[in-house]
N, C-alpha and C positions, 0 to 999 in steps of 0.2 A: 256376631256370635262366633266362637273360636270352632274351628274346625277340628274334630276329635282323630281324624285324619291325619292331622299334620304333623310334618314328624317335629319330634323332639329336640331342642337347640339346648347343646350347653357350651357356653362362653368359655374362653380360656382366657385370661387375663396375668399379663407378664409382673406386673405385682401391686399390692396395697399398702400405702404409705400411710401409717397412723399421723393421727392429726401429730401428738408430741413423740416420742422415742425414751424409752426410758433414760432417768437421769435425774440430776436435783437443777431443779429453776428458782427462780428468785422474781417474786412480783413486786415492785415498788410502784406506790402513787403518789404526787405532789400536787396539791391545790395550793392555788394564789387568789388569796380575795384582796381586792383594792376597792375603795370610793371616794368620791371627790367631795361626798358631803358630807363625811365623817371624819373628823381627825384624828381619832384611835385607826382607822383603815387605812386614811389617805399613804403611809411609808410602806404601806403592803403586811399583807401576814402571810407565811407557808405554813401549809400544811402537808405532813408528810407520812409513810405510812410503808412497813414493807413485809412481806411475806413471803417462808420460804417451803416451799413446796418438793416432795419426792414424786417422781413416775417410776412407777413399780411396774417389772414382767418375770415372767418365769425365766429362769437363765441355770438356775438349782436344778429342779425338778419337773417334770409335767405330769398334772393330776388325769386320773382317768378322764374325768371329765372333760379337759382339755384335747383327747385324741378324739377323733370321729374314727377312724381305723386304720390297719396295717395290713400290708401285702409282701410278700406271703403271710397269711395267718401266722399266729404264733403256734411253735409245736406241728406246724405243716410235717406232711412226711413224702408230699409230692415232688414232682422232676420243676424246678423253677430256674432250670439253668439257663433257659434263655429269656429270661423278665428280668428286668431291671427292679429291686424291693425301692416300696416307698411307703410314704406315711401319709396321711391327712389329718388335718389340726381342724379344728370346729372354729376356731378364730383367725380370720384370713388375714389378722395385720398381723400376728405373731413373728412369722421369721421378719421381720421388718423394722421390730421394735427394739431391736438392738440392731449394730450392724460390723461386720467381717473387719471394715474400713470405714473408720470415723468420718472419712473425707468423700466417702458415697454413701450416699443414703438409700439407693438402691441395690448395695451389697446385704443379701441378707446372712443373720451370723450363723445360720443352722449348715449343717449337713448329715448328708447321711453314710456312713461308712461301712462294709462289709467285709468284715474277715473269717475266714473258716479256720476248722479246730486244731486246726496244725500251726497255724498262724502265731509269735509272741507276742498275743495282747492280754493285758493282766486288769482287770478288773476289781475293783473293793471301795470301800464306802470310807472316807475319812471327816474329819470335824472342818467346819470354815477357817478354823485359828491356823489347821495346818496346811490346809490349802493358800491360803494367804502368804505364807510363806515359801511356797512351792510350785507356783504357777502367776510367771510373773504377770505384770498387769493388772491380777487379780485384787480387789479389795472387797471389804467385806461394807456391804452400804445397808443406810439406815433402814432399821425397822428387821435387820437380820442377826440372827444370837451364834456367836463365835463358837458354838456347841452344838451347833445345829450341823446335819447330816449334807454330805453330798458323795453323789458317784461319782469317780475316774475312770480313767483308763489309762495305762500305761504303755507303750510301744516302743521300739525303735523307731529311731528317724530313716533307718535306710527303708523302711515296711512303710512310714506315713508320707515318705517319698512317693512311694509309687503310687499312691491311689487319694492322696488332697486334691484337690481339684481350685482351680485360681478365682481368682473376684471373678471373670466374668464368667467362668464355667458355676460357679456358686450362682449366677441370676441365670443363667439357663438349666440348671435343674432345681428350681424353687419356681413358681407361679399359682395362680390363683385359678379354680372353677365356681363359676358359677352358673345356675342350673336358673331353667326359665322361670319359677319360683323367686329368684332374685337372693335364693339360700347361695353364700360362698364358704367355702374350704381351701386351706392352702397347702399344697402340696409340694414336700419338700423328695426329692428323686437319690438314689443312689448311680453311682457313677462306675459301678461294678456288676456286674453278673456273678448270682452265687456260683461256689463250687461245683462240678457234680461228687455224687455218690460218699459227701461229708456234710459232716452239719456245722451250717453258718449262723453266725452273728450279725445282727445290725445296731449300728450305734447310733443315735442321734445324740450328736455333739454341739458345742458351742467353740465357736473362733471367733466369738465378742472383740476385736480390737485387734485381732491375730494377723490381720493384712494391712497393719499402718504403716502408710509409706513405701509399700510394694507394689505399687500400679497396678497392672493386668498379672502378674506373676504371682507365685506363691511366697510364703515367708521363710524365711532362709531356715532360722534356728543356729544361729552364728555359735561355733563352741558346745552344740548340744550333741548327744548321741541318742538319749531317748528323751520322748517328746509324754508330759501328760496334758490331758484332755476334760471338760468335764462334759459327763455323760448324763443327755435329758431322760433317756428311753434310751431301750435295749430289750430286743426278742431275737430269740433262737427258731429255724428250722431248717429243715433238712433237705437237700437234692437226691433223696436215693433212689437208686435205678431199679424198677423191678423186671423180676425174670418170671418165663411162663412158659411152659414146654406143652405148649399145645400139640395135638396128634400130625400138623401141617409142620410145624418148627421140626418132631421126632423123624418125618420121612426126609426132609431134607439133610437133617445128620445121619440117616443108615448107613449109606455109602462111606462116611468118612470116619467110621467110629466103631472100634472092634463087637462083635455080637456081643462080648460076655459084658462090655461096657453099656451098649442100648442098651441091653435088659434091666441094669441099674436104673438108668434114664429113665427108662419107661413108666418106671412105679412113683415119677414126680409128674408125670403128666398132669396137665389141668393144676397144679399146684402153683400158685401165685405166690413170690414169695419176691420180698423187698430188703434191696440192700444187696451189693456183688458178693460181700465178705461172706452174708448168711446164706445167698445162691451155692455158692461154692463149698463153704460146709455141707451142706444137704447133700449135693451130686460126691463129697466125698465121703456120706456115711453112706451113702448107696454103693458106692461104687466099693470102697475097702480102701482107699487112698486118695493121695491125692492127684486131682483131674488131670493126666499126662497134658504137658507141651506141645504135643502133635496136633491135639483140636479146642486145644483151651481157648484161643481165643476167636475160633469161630463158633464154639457154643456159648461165649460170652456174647457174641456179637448178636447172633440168629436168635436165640432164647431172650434180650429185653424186647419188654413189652409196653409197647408207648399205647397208652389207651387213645380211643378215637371219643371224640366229642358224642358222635353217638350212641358206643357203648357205655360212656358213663349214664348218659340218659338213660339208657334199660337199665339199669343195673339200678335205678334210683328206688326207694320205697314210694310206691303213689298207690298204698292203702288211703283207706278215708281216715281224715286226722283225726285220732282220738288218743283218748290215755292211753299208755301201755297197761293191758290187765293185772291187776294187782290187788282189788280186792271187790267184796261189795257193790261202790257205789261206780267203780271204772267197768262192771259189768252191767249196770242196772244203766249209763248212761248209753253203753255201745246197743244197748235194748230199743233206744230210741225213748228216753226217757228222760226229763229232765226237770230240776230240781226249784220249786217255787216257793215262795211266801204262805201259808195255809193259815188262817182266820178262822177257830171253830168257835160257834155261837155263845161258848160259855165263855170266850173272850182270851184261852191262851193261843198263843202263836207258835207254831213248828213251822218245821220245811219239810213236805210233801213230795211223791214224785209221781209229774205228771206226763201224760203223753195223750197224741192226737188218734183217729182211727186207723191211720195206716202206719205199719211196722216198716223198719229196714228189713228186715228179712221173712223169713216163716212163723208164726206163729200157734201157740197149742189151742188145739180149738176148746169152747167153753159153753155152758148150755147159759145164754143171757135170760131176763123174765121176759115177758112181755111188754107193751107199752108200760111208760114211768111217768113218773108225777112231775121227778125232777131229777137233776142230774145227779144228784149226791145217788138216787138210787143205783147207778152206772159203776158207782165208784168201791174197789174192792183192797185189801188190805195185801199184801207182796211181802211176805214175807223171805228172806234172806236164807 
């Protein structure tokens, strides 16, 4: 018997090789019948036979259903400057099923990239027909309509310089978890830290073919200046800093910060407010201008507010889970009441709402009869 004790084991696995790799195969079979006691057989007969087969994967697009999740959330608005973003694919052979470099099978072709909003990356959606012409390598393979949709991305090469990452850097931020369950997800790594205080992009891209014949190194792009990409998935979110002038941040700037300026200060106390750009508007509607140079950058410093793991926990809602009140029936069930199948003898069916003898809370008191016959006599009508 498994010991409910025991801690938790989850495997990390350096990667999953699908049994084929996407691609077109070709099955051929030949039979040879011979017999020595037939003379139509005795000089042999062949038979032969050949089929040709596609292995299809995602390389276009990835459906929802394809992701298990993403970090940072999407739309995050928290400090993620020092996480590395990644993804998880619900199919652990995926980065696998194509590869960076034809001549390893253990290159997978995904990555992940991070650029923030300052950054020239250009994004938009064009047809297969023109992609096929505009990224080389690229073909359009069977069972795909030269009409159909795909994402890019567009960059400089001096920008996708700095932050591609080589075949073997590509197998050490791509692997596999799996969980004692024997459930696996594969997990492709970004090789950047977002920005702080802007909002970042992630791309997961494809470099299907893009490191042939570059060994451990990256690919040149011989002649090119800007590099396109095609882009699987893409989510935005943000690093920004927030600031909090709590009454311990206030005393520490008295000494450094003219009276008529504290008193500005003072009226943001306890205000939480995200983002340096929108901190700094606020202290300069208070103030009448903008924050002088003399203490600007130690009230940027002493006023962000890095939350502690324990204050997020207070700060959590651990009401008891219920609707938010909204009408009726989000009232009749926060009552401690709840809603059943009801059979009346004349044979039509409703839903009822019923409850046991003890309430969640206080209840109005009510003059009941005497002993009953049966329970229906118990039962009274609630009206709304």
């Amino acid at each position: 018997m498994a010991d409910d004790n025991s801690p938790r084991r989850l495997e990390f696995v350096q990667f999953h090789l699908p049994s084929l790799t996407a691609g077109d195969y070709s099955i051929e079979i030949e039979q040879t019948i011979e017999s020595a006691h037939s003379k139509k057989l005795r000089t042999g007969n062949r038979f032969f036979g050949r089929l040709d087969v596609t292995v299809g994967g995602e390389r276009i697009l990835l459906k929802p259903a394809d992701i298990d999740a993403v970090f940072p959330p999407e739309g995050s608005l928290l400090d993620h400057s020092n996480i590395l973003p990644h993804i998880s694919l619900k199919r652990s052979t995926l980065p696998w099923e194509r590869n960076a470099d034809e001549n390893d099978p253990e290159s997978p072709f995904l990555a992940l990239l991070v650029f923030d909003e300052a950054e020239p990356v250009q994004r938009k959606n064009i047809k297969l027909r023109e992609l096929q012409t505009t990224l080389p390598g690229f073909s359009i393979a069977p069972g795909e309509d030269p009409d159909d949709s795909a994402m890019v991305i567009d960059l400089p090469l001096s920008l996708l310089s700095k932050v591609l990452p080589s075949v073997e850097e590509l197998k050490l931020l791509t692997h596999v978890r799996r969980s004692p369950a024997g459930d696996e997800t594969a997990v492709v790594i970004a090789n950047r830290v977002p920005a702080q205080g802007v909002t970042s992009t992630a791309y997961l891209v494809s470099l299907e073919g893009g490191y042939k014949n570059s060994g451990a190194g990256k690919p040149t792009f011989q002649g090119k200046t800007s590099i396109r990409l095609v882009c699987l998935k893409h989510w935005r979110f943000s690093c920004l800093r927030r600031y909090l002038l709590t009454p311990e941040v206030l005393s520490k700037l008295e000494d450094s910060v003219p009276d008529t300026d504290f008193q500005g200060l003072k009226q943001l106390q306890d205000v939480e407010i995200t983002g340096r750009t929108a901190f700094l508007e606020a202290v300069k509607q208070q103030l009448g201008r903008d924050v002088p140079s003399s203490y600007r950058d130690a009230l940027l410093k002493i006023a962000e507010w890095k939350k502690t793991f324990r204050e997020v926990l207070l700060q959590l809602d651990h009401g008891v889970f219920r609707l938010p009140p909204k009408g009726v029936a989000e009232s009749t069930l926060a009552s401690g009441f709840v809603p059943l199948p009801h059979q009346f003898r004349n044979g039509e069916a409703l839903v009822s709402w019923y409850r046991g003898p003890l309430l969640p809370g206080s209840g109005s008191s009510r003059d009941w009869p005497g002993p009953v016959r049966s329970a229906d006599a118990l039962g009274f009508v609630r009206k709304p």
